[in-house]
Backbone atoms as SQL, in Angstrom:
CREATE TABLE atoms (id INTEGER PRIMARY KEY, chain TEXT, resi INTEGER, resn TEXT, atom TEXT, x REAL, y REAL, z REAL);
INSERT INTO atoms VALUES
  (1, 'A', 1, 'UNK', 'N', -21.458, 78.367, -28.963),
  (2, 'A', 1, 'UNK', 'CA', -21.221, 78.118, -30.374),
  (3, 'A', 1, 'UNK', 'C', -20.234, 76.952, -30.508),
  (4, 'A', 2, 'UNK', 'N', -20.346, 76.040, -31.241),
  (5, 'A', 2, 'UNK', 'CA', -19.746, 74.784, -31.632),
  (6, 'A', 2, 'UNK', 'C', -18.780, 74.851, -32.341),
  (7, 'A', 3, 'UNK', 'N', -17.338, 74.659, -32.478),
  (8, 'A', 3, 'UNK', 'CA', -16.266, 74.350, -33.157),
  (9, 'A', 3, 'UNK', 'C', -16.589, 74.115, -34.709),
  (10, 'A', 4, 'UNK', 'N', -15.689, 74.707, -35.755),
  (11, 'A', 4, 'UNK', 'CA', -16.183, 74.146, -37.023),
  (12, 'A', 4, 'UNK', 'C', -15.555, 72.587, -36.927),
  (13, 'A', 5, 'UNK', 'N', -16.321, 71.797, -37.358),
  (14, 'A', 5, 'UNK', 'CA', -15.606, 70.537, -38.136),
  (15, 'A', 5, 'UNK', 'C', -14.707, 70.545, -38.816),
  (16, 'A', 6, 'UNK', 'N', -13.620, 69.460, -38.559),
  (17, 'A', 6, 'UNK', 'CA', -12.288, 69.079, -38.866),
  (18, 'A', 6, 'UNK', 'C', -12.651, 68.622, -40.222),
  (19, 'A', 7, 'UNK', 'N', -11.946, 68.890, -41.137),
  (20, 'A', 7, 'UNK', 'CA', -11.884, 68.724, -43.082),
  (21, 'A', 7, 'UNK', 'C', -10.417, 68.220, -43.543),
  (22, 'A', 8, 'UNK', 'N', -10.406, 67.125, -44.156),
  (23, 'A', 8, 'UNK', 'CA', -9.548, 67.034, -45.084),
  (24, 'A', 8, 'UNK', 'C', -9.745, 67.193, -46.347),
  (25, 'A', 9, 'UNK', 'N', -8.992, 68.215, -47.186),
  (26, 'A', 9, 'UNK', 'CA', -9.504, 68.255, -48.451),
  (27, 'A', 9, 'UNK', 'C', -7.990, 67.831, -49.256),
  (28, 'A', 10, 'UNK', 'N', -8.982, 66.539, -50.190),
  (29, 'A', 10, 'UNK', 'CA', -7.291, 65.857, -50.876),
  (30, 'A', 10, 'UNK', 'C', -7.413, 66.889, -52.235),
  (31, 'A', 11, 'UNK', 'N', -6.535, 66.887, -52.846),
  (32, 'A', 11, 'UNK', 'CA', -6.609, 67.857, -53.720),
  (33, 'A', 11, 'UNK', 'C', -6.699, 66.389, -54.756),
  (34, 'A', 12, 'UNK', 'N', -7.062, 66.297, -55.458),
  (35, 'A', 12, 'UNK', 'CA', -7.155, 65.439, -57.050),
  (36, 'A', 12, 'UNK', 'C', -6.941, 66.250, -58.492),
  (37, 'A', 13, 'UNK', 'N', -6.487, 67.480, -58.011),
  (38, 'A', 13, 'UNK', 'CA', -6.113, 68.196, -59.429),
  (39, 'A', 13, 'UNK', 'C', -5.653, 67.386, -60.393),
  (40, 'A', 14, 'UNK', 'N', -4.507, 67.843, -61.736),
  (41, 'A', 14, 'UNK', 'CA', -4.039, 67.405, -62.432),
  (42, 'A', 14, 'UNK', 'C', -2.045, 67.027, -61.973),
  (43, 'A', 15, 'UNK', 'N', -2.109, 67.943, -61.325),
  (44, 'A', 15, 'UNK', 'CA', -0.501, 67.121, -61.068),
  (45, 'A', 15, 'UNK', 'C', -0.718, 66.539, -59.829),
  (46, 'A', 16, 'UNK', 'N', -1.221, 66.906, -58.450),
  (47, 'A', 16, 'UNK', 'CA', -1.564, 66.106, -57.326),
  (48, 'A', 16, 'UNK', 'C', -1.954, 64.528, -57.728),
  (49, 'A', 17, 'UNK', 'N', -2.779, 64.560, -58.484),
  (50, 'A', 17, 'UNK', 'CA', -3.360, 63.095, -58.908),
  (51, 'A', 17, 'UNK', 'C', -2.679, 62.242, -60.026),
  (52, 'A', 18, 'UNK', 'N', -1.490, 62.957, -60.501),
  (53, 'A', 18, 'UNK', 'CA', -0.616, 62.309, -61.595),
  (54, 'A', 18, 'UNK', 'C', -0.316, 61.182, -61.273),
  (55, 'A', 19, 'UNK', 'N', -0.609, 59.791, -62.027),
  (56, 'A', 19, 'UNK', 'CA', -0.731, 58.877, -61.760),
  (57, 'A', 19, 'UNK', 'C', -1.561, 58.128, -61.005),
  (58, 'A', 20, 'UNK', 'N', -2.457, 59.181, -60.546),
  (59, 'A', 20, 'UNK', 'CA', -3.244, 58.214, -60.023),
  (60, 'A', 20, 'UNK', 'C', -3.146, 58.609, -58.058),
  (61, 'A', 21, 'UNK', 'N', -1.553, 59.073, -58.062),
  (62, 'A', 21, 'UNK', 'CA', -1.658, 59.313, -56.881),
  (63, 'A', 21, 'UNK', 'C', -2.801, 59.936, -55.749),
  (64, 'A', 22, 'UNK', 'N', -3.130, 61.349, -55.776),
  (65, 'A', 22, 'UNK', 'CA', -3.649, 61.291, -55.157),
  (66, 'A', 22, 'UNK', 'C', -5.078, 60.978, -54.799),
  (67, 'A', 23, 'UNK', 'N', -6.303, 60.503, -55.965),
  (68, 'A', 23, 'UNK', 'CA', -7.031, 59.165, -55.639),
  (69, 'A', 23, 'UNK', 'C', -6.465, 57.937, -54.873),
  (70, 'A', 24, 'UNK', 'N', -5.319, 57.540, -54.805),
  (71, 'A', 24, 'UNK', 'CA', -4.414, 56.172, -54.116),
  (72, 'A', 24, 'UNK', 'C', -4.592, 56.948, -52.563),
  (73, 'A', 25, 'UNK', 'N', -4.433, 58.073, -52.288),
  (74, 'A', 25, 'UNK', 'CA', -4.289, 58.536, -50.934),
  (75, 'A', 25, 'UNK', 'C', -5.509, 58.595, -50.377),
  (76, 'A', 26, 'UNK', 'N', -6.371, 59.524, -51.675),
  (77, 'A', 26, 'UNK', 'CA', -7.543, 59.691, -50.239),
  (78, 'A', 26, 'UNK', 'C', -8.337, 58.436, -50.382),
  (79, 'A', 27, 'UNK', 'N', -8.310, 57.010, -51.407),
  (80, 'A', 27, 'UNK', 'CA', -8.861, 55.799, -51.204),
  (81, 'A', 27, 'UNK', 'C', -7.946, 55.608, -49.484),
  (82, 'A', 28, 'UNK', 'N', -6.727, 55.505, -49.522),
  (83, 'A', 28, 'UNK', 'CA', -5.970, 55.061, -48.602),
  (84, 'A', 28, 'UNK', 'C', -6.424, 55.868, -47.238),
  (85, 'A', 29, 'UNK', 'N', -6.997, 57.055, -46.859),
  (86, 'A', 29, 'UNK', 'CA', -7.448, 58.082, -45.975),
  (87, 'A', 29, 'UNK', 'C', -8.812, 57.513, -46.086),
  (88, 'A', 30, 'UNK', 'N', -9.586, 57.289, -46.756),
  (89, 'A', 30, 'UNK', 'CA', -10.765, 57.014, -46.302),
  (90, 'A', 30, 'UNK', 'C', -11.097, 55.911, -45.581),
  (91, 'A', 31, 'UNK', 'N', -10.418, 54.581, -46.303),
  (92, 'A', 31, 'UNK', 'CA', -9.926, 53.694, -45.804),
  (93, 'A', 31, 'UNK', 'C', -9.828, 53.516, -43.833),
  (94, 'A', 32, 'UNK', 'N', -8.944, 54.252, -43.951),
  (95, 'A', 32, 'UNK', 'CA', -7.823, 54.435, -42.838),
  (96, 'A', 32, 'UNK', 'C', -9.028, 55.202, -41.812),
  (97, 'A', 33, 'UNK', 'N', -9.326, 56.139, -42.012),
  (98, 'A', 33, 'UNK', 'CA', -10.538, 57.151, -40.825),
  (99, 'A', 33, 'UNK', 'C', -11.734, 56.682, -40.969),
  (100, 'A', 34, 'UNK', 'N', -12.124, 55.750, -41.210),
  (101, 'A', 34, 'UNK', 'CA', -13.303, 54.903, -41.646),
  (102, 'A', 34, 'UNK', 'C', -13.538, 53.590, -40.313),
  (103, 'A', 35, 'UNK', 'N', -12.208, 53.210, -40.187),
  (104, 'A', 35, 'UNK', 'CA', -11.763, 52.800, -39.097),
  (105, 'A', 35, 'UNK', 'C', -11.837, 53.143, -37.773),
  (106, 'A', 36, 'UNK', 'N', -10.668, 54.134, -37.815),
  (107, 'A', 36, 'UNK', 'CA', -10.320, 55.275, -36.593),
  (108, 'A', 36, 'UNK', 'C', -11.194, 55.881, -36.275),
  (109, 'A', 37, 'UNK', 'N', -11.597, 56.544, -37.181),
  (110, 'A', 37, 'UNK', 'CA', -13.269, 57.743, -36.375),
  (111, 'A', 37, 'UNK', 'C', -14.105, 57.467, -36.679),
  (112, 'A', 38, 'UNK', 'N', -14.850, 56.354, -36.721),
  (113, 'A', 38, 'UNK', 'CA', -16.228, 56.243, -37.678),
  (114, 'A', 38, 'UNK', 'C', -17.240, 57.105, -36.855),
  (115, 'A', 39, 'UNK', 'N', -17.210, 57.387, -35.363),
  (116, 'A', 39, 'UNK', 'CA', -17.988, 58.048, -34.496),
  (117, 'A', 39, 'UNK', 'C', -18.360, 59.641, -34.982),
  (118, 'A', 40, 'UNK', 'N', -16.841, 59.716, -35.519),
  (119, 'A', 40, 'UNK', 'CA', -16.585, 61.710, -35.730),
  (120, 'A', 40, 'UNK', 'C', -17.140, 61.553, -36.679),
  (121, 'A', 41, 'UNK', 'N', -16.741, 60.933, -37.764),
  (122, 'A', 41, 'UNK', 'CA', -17.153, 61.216, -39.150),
  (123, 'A', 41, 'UNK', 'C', -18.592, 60.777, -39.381),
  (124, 'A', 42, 'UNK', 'N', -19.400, 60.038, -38.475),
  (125, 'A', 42, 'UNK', 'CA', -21.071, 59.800, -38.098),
  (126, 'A', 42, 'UNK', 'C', -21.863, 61.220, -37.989),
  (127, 'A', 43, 'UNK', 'N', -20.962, 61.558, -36.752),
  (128, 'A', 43, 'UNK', 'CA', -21.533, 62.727, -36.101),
  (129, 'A', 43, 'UNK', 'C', -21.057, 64.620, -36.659),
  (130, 'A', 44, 'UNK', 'N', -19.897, 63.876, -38.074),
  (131, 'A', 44, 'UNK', 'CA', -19.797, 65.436, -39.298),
  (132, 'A', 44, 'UNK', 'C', -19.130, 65.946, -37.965),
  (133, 'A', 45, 'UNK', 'N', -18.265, 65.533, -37.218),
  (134, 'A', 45, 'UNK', 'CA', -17.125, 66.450, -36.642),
  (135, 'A', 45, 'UNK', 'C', -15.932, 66.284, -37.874),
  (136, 'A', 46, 'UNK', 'N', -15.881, 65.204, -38.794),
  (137, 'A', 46, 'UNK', 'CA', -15.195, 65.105, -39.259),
  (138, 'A', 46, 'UNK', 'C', -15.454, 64.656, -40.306),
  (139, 'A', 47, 'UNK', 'N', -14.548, 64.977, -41.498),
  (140, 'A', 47, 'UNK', 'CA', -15.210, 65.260, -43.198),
  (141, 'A', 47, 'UNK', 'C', -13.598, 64.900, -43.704),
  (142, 'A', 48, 'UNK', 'N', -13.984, 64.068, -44.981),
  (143, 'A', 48, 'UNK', 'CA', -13.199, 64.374, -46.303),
  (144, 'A', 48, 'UNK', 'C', -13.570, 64.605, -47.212),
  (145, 'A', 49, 'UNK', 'N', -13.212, 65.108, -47.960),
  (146, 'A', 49, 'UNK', 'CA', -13.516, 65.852, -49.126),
  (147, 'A', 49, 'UNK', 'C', -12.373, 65.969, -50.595),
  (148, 'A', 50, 'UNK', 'N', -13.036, 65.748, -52.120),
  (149, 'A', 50, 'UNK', 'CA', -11.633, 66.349, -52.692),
  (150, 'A', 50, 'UNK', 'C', -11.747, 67.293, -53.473),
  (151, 'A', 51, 'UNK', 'N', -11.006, 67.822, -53.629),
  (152, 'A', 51, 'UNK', 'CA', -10.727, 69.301, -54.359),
  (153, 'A', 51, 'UNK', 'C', -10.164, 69.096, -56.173),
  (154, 'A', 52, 'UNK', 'N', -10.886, 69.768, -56.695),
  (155, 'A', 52, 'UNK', 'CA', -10.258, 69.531, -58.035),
  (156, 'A', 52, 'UNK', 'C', -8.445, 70.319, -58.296),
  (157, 'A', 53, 'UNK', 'N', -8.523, 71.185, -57.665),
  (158, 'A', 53, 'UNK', 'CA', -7.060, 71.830, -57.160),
  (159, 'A', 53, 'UNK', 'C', -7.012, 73.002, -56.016),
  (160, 'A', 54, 'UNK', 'N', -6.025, 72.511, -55.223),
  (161, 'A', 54, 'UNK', 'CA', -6.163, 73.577, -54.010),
  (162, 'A', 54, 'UNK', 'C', -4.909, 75.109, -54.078),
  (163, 'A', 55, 'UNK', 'N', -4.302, 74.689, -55.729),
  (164, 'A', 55, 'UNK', 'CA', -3.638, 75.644, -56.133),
  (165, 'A', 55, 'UNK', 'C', -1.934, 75.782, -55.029),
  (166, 'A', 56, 'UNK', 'N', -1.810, 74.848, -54.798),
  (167, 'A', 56, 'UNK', 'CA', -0.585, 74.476, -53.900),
  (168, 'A', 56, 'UNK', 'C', 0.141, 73.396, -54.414),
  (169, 'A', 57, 'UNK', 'N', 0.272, 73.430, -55.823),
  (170, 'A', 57, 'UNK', 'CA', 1.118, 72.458, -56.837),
  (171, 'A', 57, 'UNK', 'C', 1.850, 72.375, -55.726),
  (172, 'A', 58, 'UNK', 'N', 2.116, 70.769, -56.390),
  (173, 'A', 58, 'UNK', 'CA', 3.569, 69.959, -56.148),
  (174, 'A', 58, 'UNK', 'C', 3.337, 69.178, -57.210),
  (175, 'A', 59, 'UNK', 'N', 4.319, 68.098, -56.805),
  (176, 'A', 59, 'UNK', 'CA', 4.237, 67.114, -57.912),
  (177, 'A', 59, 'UNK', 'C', 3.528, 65.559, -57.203),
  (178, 'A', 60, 'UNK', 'N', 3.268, 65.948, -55.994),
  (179, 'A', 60, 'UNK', 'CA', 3.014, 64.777, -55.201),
  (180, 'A', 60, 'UNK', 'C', 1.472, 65.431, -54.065),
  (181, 'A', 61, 'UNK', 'N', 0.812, 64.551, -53.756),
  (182, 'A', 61, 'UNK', 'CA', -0.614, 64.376, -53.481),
  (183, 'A', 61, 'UNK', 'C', -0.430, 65.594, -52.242),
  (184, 'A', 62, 'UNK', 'N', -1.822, 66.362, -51.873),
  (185, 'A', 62, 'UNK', 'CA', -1.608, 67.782, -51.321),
  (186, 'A', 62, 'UNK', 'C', -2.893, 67.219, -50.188),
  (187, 'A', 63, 'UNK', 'N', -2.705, 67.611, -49.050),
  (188, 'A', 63, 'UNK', 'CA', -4.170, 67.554, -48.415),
  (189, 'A', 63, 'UNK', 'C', -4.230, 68.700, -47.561),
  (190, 'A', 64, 'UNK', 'N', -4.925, 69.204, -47.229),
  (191, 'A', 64, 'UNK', 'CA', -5.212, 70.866, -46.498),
  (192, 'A', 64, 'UNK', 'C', -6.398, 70.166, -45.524),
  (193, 'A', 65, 'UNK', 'N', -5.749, 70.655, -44.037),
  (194, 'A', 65, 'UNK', 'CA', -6.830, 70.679, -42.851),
  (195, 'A', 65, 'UNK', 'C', -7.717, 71.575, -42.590),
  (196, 'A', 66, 'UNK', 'N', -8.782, 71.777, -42.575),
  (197, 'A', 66, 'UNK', 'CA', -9.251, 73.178, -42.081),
  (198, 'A', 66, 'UNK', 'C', -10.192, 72.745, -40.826),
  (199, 'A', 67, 'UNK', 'N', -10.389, 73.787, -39.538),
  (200, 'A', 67, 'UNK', 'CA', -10.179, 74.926, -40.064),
  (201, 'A', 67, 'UNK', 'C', -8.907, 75.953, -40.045),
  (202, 'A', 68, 'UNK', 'N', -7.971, 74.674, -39.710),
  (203, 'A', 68, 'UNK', 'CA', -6.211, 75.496, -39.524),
  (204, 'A', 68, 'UNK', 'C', -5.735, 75.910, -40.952),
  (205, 'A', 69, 'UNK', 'N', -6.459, 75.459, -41.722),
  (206, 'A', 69, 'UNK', 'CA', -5.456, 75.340, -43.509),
  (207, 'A', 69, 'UNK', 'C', -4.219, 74.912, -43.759),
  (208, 'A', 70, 'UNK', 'N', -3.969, 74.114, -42.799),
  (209, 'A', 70, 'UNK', 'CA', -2.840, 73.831, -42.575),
  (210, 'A', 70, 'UNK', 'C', -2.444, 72.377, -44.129),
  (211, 'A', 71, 'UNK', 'N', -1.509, 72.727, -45.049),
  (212, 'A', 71, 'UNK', 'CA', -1.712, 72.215, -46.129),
  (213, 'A', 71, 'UNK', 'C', -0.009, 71.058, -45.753),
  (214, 'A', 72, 'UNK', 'N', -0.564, 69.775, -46.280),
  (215, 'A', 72, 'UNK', 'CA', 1.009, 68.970, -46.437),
  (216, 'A', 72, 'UNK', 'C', 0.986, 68.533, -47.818),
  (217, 'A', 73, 'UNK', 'N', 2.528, 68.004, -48.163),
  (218, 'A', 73, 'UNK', 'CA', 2.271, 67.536, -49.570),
  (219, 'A', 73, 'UNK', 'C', 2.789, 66.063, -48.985),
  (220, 'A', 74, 'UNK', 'N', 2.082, 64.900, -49.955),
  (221, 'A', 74, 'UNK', 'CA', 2.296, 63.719, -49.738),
  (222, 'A', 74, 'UNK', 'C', 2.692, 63.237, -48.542),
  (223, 'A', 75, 'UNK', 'N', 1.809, 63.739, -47.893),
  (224, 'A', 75, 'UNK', 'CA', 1.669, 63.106, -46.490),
  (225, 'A', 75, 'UNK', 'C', 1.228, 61.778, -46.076),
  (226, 'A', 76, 'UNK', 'N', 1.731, 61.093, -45.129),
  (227, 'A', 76, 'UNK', 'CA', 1.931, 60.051, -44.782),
  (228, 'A', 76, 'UNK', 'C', 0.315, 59.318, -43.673),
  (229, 'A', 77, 'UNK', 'N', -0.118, 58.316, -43.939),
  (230, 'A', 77, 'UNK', 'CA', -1.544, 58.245, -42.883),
  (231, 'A', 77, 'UNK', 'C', -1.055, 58.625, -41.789),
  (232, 'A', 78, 'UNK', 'N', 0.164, 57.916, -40.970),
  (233, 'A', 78, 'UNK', 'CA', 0.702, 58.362, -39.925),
  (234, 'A', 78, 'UNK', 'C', 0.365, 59.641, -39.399),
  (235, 'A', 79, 'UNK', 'N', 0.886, 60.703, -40.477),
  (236, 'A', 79, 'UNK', 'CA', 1.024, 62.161, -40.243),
  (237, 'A', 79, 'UNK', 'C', -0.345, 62.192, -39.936),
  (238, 'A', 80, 'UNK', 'N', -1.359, 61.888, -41.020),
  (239, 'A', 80, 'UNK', 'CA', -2.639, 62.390, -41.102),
  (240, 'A', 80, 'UNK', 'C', -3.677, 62.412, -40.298),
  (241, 'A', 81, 'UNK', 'N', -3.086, 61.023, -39.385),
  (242, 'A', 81, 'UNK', 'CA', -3.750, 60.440, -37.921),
  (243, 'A', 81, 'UNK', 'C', -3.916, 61.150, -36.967),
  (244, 'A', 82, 'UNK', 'N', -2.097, 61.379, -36.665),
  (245, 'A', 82, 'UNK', 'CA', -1.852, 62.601, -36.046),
  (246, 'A', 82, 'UNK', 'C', -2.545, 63.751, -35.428),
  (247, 'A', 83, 'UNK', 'N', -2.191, 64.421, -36.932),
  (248, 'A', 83, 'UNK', 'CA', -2.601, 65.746, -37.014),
  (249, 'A', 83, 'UNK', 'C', -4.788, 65.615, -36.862),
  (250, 'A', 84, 'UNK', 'N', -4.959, 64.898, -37.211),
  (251, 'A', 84, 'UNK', 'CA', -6.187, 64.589, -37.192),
  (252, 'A', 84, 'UNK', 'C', -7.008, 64.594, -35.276),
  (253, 'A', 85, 'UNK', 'N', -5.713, 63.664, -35.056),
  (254, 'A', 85, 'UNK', 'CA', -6.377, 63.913, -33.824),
  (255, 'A', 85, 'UNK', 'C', -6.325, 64.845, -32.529),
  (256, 'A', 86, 'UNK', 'N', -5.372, 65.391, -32.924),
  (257, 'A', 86, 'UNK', 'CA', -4.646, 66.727, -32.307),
  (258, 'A', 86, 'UNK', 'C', -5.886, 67.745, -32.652),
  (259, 'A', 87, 'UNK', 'N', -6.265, 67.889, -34.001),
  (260, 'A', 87, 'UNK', 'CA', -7.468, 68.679, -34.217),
  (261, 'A', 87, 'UNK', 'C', -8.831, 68.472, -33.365),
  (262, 'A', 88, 'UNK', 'N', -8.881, 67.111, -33.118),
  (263, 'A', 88, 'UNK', 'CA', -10.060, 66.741, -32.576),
  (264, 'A', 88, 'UNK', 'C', -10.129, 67.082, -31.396),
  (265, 'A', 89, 'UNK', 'N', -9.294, 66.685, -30.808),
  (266, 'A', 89, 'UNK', 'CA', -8.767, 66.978, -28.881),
  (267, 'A', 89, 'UNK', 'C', -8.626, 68.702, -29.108),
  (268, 'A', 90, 'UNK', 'N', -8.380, 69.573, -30.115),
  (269, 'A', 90, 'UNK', 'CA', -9.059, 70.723, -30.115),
  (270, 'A', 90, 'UNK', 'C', -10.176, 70.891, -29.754),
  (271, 'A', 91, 'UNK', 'N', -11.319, 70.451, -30.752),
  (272, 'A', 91, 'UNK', 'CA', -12.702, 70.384, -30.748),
  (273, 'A', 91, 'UNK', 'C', -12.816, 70.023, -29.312),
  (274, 'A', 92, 'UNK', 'N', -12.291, 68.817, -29.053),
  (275, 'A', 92, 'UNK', 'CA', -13.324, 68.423, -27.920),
  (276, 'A', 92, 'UNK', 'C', -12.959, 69.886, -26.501),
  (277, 'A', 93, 'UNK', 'N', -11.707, 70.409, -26.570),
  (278, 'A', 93, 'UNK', 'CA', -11.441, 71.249, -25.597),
  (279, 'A', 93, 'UNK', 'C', -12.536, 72.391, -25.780),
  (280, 'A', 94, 'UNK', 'N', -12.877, 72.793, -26.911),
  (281, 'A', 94, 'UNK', 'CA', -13.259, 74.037, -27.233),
  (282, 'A', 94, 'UNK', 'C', -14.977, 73.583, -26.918),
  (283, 'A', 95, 'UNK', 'N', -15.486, 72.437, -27.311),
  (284, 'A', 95, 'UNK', 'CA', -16.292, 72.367, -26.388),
  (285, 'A', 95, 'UNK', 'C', -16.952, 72.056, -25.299),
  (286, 'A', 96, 'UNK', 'N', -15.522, 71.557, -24.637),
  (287, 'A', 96, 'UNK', 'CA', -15.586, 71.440, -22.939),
  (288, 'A', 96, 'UNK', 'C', -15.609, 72.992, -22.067),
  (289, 'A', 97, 'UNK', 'N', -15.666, 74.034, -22.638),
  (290, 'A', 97, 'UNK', 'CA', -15.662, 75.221, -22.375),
  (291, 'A', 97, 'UNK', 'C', -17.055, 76.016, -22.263);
């Protein structure tokens, strides 16, 4: 059985996206992993997605990994890279097994 696929879901609710922000992020994330993984995100190991609200107010842009759920607020591409690929080198372990 195959690993679920790695998800970013930006939240675009009403305060996440205040101003515009978090559309500015996940333009800036799509951007950005469009680049970096075009292979994963070819082959749907890897997904973004946005959420109309992921119910984890802040006042600043929200993105949730799954399948950890692991949620940040106004997170940085840096972070997102990261954590992104740490998930992946999951995947790939889980199906080197």
């Amino acid at each position: 059985m195959s690993p679920p696929p790695v998800r970013l879901l930006v939240c675009v609710g009403p305060r996440c996206d205040a101003e515009g922000k978090g559309r500015t992020l996940l333009a800036s994330v799509e951007t950005c992993f469009a680049q970096t993984f075009p292979m994963e995100l070819a082959a749907a190991r890897l997904s973004i997605a946005t959420r109309d609200c992921l119910r984890l107010c802040t006042r600043d842009p929200v993105v949730r990994f799954e399948p950890s759920g692991d949620a940040l607020s106004n997170p940085s591409l840096d972070e997102l890279l990261r954590l992104t690929r740490a998930a992946l080198a999951e995947q790939d372990l889980a199906l080197s097994r």
